[in-house]
N, C-alpha and C positions, 0 to 999 in steps of 0.2 A: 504493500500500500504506500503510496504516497502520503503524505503526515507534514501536517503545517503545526506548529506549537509557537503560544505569542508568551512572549516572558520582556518584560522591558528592559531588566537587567539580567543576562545569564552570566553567572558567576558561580565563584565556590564559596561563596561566603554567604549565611544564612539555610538556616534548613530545609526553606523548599526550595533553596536552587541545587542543592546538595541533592535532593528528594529526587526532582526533575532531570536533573542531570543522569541520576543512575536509572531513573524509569529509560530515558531517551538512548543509553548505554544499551542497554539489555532490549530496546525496537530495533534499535541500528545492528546487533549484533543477530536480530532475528531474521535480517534483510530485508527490513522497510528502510524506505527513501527519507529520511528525515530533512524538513525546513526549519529554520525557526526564525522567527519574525522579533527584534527586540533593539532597542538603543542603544545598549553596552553588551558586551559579552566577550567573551574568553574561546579564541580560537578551537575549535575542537576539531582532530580528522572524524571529515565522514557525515562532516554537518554541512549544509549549506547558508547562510548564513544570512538574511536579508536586512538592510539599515533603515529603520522606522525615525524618523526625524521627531524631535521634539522643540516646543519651547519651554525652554527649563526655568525662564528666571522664577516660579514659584510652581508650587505642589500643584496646584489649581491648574495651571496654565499645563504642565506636564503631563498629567494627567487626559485632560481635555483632548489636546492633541497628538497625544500618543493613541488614542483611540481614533479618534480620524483618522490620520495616517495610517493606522495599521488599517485599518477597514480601506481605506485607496489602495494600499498595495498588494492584499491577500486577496480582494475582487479584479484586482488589476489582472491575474494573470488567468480571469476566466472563472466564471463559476465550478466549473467540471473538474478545474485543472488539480485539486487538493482531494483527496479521497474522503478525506476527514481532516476539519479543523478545530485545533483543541488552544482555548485559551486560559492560561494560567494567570491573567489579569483581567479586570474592570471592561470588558472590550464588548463587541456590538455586533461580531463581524462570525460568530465562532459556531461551528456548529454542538460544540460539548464547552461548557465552564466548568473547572475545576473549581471551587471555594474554598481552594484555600487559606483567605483570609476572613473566612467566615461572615459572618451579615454586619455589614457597617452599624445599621439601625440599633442592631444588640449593642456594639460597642459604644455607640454615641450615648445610649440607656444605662448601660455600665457604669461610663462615667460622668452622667447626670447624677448619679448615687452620690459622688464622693467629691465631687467640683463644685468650689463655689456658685453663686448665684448668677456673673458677670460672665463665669464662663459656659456655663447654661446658655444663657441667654445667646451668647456669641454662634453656637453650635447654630441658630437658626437663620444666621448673616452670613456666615462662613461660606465664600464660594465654593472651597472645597469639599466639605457636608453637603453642600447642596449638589454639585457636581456630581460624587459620588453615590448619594443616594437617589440620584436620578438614574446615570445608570446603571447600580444594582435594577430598579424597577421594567429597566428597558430589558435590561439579559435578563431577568427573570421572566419576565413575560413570554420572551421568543426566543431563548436557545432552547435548540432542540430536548437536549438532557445537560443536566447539571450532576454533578457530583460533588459530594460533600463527602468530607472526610473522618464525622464524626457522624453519631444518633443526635450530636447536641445542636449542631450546626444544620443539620436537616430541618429540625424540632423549631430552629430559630426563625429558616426559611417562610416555613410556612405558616408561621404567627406571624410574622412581620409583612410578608408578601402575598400570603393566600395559594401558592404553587401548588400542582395537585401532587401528591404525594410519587404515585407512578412514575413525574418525570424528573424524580430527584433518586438517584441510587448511591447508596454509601458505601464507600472502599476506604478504607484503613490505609493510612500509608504502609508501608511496608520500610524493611529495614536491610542493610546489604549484611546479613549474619557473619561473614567472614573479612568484611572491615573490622566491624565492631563483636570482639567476641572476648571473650573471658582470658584467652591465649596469649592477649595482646600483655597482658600483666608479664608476665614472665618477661617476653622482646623489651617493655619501655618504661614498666614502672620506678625501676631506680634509679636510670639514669634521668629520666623527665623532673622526680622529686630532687636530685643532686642537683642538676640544673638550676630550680626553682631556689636550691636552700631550704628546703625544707627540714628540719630536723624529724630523726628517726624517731618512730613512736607515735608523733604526729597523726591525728586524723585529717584528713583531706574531705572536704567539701566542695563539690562543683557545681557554678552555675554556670548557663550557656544563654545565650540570649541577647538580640542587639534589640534596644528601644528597652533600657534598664526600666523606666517607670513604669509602661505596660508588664513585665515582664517580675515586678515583684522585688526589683531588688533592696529596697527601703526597707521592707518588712525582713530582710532577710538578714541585713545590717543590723536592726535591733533586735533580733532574735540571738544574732553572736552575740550582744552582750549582756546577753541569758545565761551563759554556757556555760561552766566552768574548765569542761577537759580541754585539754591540750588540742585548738582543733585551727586549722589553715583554710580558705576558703578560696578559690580559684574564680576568678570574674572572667570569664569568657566572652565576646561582645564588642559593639559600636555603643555608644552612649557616652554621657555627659560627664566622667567618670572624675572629674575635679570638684562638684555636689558631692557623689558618694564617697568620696575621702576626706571631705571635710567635715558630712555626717559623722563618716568613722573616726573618726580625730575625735570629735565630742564626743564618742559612747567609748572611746579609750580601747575600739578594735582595730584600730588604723595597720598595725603591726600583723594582724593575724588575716589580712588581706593583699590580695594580690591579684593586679588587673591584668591582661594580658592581650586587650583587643581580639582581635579577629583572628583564627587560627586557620591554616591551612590540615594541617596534618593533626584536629580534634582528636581522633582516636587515643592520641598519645595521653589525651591529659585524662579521660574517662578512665584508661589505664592506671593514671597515677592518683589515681581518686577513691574515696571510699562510701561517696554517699553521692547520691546528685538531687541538688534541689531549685525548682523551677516555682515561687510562690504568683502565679502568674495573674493579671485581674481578669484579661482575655487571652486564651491560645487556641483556634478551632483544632489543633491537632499538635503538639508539640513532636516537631522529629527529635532536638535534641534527647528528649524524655524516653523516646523507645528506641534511640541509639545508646542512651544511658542503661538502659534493660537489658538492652541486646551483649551489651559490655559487663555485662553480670554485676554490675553494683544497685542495688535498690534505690528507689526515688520518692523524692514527697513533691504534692503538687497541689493545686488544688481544683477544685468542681467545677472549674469555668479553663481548664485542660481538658480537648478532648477526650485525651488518653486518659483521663481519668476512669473512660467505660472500661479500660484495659487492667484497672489494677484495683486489687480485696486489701482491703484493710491489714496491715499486719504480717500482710505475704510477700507482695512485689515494692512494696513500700505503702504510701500511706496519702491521703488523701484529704484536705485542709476545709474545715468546714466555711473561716473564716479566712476572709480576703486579707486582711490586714491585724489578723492576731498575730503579732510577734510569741507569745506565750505560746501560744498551742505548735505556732511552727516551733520552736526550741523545744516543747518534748515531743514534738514527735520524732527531730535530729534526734535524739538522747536516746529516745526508744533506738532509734534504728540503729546504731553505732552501736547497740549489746545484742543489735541482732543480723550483722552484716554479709555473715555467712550464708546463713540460711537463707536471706531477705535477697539475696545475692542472685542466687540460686536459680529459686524461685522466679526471679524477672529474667532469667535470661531465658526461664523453659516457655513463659510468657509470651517472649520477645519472639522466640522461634517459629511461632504460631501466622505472623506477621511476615516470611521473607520478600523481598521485594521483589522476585519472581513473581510471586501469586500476585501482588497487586498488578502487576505489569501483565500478566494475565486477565488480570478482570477489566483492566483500562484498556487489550487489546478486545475485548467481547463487547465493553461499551462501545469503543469504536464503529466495530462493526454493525451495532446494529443502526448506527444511525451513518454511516459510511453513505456517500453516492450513486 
């Protein structure tokens, strides 16, 4: 088949282009024709590779005309000429929407909860709110099928937009088991901890996540200075990381943290890790989270992770009732740290459940059925 895929940015940085990438790995290596349509990307053999223009000077404007443009150039070359077009962004143009950044509408609700009043009110001025939740309303309407990558994010779809259930199907991300596996410990955990400085004995905490304030890391901060054991905390990520050191400065964790930006070669640090924690407000699906399972360390998360439908209480790690209880995240860390073995385990037999074959499977049967 011939196979157009729209990504604005294809990179190795962040979890669904990591996601996308090994999905479009594993089409290409099954001998379909892969396109993909996107404004930045990372040469890849085997791809073809087309340049979608943007204007960038703001979110709004990028946004906007990255959706044009991609709709001028993926009809440009003929309707017939794409077997199936699958879009992994906000787009108009696509015969399958991936969501995986879940329903805007949920998030902009989200954080009406917890944002002042001015910024309430702002969300109803915002060109970009409005932009965006115009065209969610548009691809929901008329792409053919949508996929949703959780039960939560289906559940959202269809309170928010009314979608008839039929034309939304949920596939799990899936995870590449032999990147991310338990093995990797042996190859990288003591030299990545020497690297860091970390001293022996040390427990290791990981976070992964770029956009620190969606992603929990405030809550995560105060929760260290909860703790008493001996514990290091690994900040993985893009974000504003001069606030969160100066949080930690005032709770007197500054010392037992460590930022590290963006990582190429992730697996190493899940390796050198003992726990991984994601206190997230919104995640429709966190890959880092069942790349962290898949890596045999247990995880805490919470309800508003999709992956939460993936993990029992107690087993593959633990599941945060409260968005912003620093307290209950600090014992549930405590629990898990007496129980890392097991808990360990546990999430990788979890994780197996998931390979990214079978999802790659199921997105080739979506495909198909709505294929030309």
């Amino acid at each position: 088949m011939r196979l157009a895929f729209i990504k604005k940015r294809f990179s190795i940085h962040g979890g669904a282009e990591r996601y996308l990438q090994t999905l479009i790995k594993h089409l290409k290596n099954s001998g379909h024709e892969i396109h993909v349509f996107a404004n930045q990307w990372v040469d890849e053999e085997g791809i073809t590779f087309h340049k979608v223009t943007i204007i960038p000077f703001t979110s709004f404007l990028s946004t906007l005309t990255f959706n044009m443009n991609t709709r001028s150039r993926v009809t440009g070359h003929g309707s017939q000429f794409y077997d199936c077009i699958i879009s992994f962004e906000r787009t108009t143009c696509q015969d399958i929407y991936r969501a995986g950044e879940g329903c805007h509408a949920e998030w902009l609700n989200i954080r009406s909860r917890v944002e002042p009043l001015y910024k309430r009110l702002s969300f109803k001025i915002n060109p970009l709110h409005i932009t965006l939740l115009n065209l969610e309303k548009k691809l929901f309407e008329n792409t053919k099928l949508i996929i949703a990558n959780s039960k939560m994010v289906k559940k959202q779809i269809i309170s928010h937009y009314a979608v008839p259930e039929d034309r939304i199907m949920i596939i799990y991300n899936g995870v590449d088991l032999a990147r991310f596996s338990p093995e990797n410990k042996e190859k990288w955990r003591d030299d990545t901890r020497n690297n860091l400085s970390i001293p022996k004995g040390s427990k290791v905490l990981l976070f992964v996540g770029s956009g620190f304030e969606r992603k929990g890391l405030k809550t995560l901060i105060h929760a260290m200075s909860l703790i008493k054991e001996d514990i290091k905390t690994l900040i993985v990520g893009k974000g504003d990381t001069n606030k969160y050191k100066t949080l930690a400065e005032k709770l007197g964790v500054h010392d037992k943290i460590i930022f590290l930006g963006t990582q190429k070669e992730i697996e190493k640090f899940y390796a050198a890790s003992d726990l991984f924690v994601l206190p997230t407000l919104y995640d429709p699906f966190s890959n880092a989270t069942l790349e962290a399972m898949a890596s045999g360390i247990p995880v805490i998360t919470t309800k508003n992770n999709g992956v939460a439908e993936l993990i029992e209480n107690g087993n593959e790690g633990f599941v945060m009732d409260g968005l912003f209880d620093a307290r209950e995240l600090a014992d549930k860390i405590n629990l898990s740290l007496a129980n890392l073995e097991s808990m360990g385990k546990t999430a990788r037999e979890k994780a197996c459940a998931f390979p990214i074959e079978m999802a790659a499977r199921k997105f080739m049967g979506a495909m198909q059925l709505v294929a030309k």
